[in-house]
C-alpha positions as CSV (number, residue, x, y, z in Angstrom):
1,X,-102.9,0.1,23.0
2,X,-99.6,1.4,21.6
3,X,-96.4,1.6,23.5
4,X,-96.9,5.3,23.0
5,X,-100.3,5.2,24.5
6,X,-99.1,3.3,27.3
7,X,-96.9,5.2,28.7
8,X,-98.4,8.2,28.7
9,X,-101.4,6.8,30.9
10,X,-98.8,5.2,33.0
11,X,-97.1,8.7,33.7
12,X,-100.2,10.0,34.7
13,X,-100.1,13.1,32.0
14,X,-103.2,15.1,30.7
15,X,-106.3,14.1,28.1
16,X,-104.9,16.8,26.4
17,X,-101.5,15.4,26.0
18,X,-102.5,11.7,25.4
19,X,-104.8,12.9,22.4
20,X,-101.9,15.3,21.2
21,X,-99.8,12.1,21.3
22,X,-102.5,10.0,19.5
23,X,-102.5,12.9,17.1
24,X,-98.6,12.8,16.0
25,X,-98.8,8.9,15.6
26,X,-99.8,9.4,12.1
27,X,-97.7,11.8,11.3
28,X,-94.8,10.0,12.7
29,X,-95.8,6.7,11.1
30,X,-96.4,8.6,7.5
31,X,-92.5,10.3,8.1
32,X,-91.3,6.6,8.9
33,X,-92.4,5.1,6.1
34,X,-91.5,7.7,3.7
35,X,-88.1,7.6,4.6
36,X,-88.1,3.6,4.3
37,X,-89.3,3.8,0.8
38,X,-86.6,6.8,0.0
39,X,-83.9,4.8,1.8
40,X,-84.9,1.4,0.0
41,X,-84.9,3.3,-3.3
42,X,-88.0,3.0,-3.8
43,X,-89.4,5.7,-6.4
44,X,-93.0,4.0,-7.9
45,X,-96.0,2.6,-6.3
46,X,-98.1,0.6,-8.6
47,X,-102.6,1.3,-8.3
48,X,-104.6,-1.8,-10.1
49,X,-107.8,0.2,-10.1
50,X,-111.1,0.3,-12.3
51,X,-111.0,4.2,-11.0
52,X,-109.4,6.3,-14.2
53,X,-110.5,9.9,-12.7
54,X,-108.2,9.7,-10.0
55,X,-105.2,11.3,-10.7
56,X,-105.6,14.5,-9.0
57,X,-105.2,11.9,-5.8
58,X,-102.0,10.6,-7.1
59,X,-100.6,14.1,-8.3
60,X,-101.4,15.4,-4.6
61,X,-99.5,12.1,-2.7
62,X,-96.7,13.0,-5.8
63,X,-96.6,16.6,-4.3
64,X,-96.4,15.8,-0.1
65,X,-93.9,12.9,-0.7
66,X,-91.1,14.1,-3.2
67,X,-89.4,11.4,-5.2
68,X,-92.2,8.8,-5.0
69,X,-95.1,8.6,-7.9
70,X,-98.0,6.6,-8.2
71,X,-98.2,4.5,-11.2
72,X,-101.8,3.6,-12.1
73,X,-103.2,0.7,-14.3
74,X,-106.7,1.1,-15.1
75,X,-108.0,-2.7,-15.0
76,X,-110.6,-4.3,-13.9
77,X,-112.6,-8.0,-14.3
78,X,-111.1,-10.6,-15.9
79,X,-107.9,-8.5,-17.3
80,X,-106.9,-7.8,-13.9
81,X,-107.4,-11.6,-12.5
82,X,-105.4,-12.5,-15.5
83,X,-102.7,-10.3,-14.8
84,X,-102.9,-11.1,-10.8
85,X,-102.4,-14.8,-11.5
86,X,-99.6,-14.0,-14.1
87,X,-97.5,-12.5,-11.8
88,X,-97.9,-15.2,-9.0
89,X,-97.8,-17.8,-11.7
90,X,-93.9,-16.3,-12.9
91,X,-92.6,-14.8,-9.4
92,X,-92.7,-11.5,-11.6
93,X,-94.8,-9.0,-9.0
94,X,-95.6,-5.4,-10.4
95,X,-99.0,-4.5,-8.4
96,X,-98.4,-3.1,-4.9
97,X,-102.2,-1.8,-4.2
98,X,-105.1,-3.2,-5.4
99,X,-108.4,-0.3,-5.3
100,X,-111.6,-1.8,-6.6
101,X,-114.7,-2.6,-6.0
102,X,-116.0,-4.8,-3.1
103,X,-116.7,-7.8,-4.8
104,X,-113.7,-8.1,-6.5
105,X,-111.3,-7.2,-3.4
106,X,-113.3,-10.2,-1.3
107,X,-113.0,-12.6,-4.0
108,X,-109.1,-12.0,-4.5
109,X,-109.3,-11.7,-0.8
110,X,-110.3,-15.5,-0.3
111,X,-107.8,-16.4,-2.8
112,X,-104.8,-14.9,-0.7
113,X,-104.1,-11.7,-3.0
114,X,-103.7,-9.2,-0.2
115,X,-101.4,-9.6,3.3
116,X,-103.0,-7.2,5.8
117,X,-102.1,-4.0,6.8
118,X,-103.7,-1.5,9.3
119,X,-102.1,2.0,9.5
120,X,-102.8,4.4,12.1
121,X,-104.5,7.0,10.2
122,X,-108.1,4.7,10.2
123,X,-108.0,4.9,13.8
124,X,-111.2,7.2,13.7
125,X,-112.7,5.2,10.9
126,X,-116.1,4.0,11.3
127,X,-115.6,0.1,11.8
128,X,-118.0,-0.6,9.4
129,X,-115.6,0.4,6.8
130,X,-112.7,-1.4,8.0
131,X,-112.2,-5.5,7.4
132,X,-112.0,-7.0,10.1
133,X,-108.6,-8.7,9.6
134,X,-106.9,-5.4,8.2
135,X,-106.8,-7.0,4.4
136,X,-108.4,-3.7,3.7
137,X,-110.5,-0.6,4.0
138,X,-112.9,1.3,2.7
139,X,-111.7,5.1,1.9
140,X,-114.7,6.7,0.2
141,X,-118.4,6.2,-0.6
142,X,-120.2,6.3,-4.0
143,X,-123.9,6.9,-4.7
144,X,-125.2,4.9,-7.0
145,X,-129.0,5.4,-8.2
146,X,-130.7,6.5,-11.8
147,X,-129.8,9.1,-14.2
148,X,-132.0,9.8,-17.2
149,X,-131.9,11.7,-20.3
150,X,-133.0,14.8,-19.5
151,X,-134.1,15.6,-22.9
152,X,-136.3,13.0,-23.4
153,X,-137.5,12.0,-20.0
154,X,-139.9,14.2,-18.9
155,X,-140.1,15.3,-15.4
156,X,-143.5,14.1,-14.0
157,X,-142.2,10.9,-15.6
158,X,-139.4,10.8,-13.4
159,X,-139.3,7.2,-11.6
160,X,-139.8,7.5,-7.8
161,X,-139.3,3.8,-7.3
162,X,-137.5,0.5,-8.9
163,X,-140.5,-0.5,-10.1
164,X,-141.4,2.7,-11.8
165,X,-138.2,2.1,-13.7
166,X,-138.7,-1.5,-14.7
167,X,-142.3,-0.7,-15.5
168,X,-143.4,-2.2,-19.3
169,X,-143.5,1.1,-20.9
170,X,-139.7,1.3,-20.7
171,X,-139.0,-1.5,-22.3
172,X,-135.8,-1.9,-24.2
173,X,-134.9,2.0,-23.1
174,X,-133.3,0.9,-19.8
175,X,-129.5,0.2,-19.7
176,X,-127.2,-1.0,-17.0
177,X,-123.2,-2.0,-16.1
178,X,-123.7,-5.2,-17.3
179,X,-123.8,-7.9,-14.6
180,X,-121.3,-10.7,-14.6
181,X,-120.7,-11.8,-10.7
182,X,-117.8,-9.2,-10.1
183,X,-118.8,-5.4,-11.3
184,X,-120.0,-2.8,-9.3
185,X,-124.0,-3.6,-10.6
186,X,-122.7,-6.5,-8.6
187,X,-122.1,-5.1,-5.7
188,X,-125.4,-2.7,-5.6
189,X,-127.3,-5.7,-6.4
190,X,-125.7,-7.9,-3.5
191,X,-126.4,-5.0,-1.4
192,X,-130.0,-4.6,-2.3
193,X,-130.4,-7.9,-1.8
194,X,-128.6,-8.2,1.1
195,X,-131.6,-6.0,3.2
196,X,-134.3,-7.2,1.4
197,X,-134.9,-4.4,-1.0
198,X,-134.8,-6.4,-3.8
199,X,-136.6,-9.8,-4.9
200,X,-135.5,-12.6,-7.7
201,X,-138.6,-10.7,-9.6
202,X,-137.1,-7.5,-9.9
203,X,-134.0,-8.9,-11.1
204,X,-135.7,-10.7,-13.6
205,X,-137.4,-7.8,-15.0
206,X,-134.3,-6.0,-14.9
207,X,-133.2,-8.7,-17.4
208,X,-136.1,-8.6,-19.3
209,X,-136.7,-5.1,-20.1
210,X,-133.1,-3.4,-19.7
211,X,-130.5,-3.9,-22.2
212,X,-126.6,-4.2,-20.6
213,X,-123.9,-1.8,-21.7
214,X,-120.5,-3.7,-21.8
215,X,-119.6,-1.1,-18.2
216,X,-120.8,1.8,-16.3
217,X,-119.1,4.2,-18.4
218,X,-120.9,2.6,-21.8
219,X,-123.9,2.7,-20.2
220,X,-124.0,6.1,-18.8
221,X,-123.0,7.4,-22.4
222,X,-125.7,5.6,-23.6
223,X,-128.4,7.7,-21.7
224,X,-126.1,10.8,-22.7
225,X,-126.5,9.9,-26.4
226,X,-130.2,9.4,-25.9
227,X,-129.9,5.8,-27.4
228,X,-131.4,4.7,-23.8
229,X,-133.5,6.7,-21.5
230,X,-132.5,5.7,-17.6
231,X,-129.1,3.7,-16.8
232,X,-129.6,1.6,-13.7
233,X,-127.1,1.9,-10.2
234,X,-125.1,4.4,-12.0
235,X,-121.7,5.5,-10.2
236,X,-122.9,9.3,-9.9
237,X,-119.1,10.6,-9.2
238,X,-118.8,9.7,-13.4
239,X,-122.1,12.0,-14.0
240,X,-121.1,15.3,-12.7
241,X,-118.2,16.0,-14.9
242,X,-120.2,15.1,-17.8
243,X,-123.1,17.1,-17.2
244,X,-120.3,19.6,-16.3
245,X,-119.4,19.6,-20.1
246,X,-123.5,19.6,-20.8
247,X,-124.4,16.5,-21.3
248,X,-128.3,15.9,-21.1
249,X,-127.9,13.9,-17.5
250,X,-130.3,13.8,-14.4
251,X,-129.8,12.4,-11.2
252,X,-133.2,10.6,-10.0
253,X,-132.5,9.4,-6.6
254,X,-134.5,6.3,-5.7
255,X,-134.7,6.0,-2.0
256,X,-135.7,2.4,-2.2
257,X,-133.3,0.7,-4.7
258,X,-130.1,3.8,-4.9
259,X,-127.2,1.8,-2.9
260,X,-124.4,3.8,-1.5
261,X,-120.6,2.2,-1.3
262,X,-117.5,2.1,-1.6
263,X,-114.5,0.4,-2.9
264,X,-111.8,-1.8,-1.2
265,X,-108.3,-0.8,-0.9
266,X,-105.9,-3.4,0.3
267,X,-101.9,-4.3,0.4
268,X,-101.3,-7.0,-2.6
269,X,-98.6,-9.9,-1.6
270,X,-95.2,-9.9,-2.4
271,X,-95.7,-5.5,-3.5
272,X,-92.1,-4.4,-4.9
273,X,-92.8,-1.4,-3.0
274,X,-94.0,-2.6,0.2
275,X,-92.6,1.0,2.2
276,X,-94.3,3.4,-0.7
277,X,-97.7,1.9,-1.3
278,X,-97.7,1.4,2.9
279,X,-97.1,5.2,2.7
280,X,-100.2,5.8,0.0
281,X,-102.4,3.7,2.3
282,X,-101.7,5.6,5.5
283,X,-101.9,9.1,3.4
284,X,-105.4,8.1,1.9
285,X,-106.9,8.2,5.1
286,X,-105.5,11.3,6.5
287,X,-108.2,14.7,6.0
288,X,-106.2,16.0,3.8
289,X,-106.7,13.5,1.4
290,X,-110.2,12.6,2.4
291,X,-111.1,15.9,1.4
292,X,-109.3,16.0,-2.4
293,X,-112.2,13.0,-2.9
294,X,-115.4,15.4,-2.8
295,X,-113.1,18.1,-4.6
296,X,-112.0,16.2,-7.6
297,X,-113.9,12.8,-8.0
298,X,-117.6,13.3,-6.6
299,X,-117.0,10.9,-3.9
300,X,-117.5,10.7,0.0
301,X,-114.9,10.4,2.1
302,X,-115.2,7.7,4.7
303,X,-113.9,9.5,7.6
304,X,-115.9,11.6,10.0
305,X,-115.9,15.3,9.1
306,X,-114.8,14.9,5.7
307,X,-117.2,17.3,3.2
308,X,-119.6,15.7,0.5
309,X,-119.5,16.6,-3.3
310,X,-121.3,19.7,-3.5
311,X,-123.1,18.9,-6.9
312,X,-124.1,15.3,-5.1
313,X,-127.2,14.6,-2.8
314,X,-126.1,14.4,0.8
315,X,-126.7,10.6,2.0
316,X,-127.8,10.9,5.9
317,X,-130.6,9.3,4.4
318,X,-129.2,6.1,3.8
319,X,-130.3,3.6,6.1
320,X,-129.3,0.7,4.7
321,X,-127.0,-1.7,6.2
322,X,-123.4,-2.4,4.6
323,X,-122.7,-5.5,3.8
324,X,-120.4,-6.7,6.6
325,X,-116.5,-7.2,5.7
326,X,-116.1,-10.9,7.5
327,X,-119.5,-11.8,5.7
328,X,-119.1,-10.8,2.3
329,X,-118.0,-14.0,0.0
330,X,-120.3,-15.6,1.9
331,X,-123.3,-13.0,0.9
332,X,-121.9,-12.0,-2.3
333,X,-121.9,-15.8,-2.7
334,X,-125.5,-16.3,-2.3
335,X,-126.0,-13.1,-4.8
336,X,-124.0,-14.9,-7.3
337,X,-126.0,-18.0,-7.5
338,X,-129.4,-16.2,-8.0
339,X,-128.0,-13.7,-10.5
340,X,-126.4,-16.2,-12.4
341,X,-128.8,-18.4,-13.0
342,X,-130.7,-15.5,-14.4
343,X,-127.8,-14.0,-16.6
344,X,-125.8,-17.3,-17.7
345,X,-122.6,-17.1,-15.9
């Protein structure tokens, strides 16, 4: 309980004023740290992030705090571990957030990358999206499922199930972000996996009869171009602006195999910035900027209330459990040892 808290149950005041209270603590913590940064000169905050359809986000942090911009690299796998080491190799740090996906946050995790942080604006954040030792949190939700070629998929074709997809008749049409231990396949896979929606079979037909794209965004271009038919755990945020400019795209959404997630976003060690990107962190969670998610990048915000993408699917549904912050290397672990004896790495 926070000093402010504290006293105001001591002095006996209202509900109604102890939750007004609560209320202003993020605002008062936001104004704090935006006049830290200002005071310390700080001017930039520096995003590592695989997420390049983001910058409405930024522009929108750019516009409620004057005088401090978001600088965002677009890295991800082994370009961004290179350039992480780098900088602790030569004392030269330039990251101050890292925003990916969940396999690579708890893998940089374990390796000391992040120093926690836990602002006040995730105090109405389910726990389930919060790790437990504050190295980071979850701020919004993908769906990830099957889209097809509407063109040359049919619809009482349409797979209803995993199976349906992998089935033998498909053969070499099937496309996916290709695994490699880290991606966001990864991470649906190590989910699957994780509640028992998936067995070492399926995975090996997935490696059989689909054919990986060097990413998501190959992959899904591939279906688009008709060159495959169904792209496997696409991130459906990047299909709506491309069926937007009429690309022949469907969302099929398998109940028993579609994963729904989100990406970490933690505090890197040693940040240049450590008063601005503290500032970005707490803003992220605050409705405001919860909302701009469904608006601009098809995504669902993480805290309560917050509105889904209205071209997207709505995800009560969803029933299957995250996998849980303090047990992730260890599960993600046991993921990587089946999947990489059947894909070579």
């Amino acid at each position: 309980m926070t000093l402010i808290k504290s006293s105001l149950l001591a002095a006996g005041l209202s509900l109604a004023a102890h939750m007004a209270a609560v209320a202003a603590e993020p605002a008062a913590e936001l104004k704090a740290l935006y006049e830290a940064a200002r005071t310390a000169g700080e001017t930039d905050v520096v995003v590592y992030t695989p997420y390049g359809n983001h910058q409405p986000i930024w522009d929108a942090f750019a516009q409620a705090f004057p005088g401090i911009r978001p600088t965002v690299v677009v890295t991800t796998g082994a370009p961004l571990f290179a350039k992480l080491e780098a900088e602790r190799t030569t004392g030269k740090f330039a990251g101050d957030l890292l925003f990916s996906n969940l396999t690579t946050v708890t893998l940089l995790q374990k390796q000391d990358y992040f120093v926690p942080d836990v602002p006040s604006t995730i105090a109405a954040l389910p726990e389930r999206y919060k790790e437990p030792g504050g190295y980071f949190q979850v701020p919004f939700l993908n769906l990830f499922t099957v889209v097809y070629n509407t063109r040359l998929v049919p619809e009482n074709k349409l797979p209803k199930t995993l199976d349906d997809v992998l089935a033998d008749e498909w053969k070499g049409k099937i496309t996916f972000g290709q695994v490699n231990g880290t991606g966001a396949t990864d991470f649906n896979l190590a989910t699957l996996r994780y509640n028992n929606a998936i067995t070492e079979a399926q995975l090996r037909k997935v490696h059989e009869n689909a054919v990986p794209a060097e990413s998501n965004a190959a992959a899904i271009q591939l279906v688009a171009q008709g060159r495959a038919l169904f792209d496997l755990w696409t991130p459906t945020q990047s299909v709506v602006p491309l069926q937007n400019d009429g690309a022949p795209l469907g969302i099929a959404l398998l109940e028993d195999s579609a994963a729904v997630w989100g990406p970490g976003f933690g505090l890197l060690a040693n940040a240049p910035h450590p008063n601005a990107a503290r500032l970005l962190k707490a803003w992220i969670y605050t409705p405001e900027a919860q909302s701009l998610f469904a608006l601009h990048t098809n995504s669902y915000g993480t805290l309560p209330g917050t509105p889904k993408p209205e071209k997207l699917p709505g995800i009560d549904y969803y029933t299957f459990k995250d996998i849980p912050a303090a047990q992730a290397s260890e599960v993600i672990g046991a993921y990587r040892k089946v999947a990489g004896a059947i894909w070579g790495f």
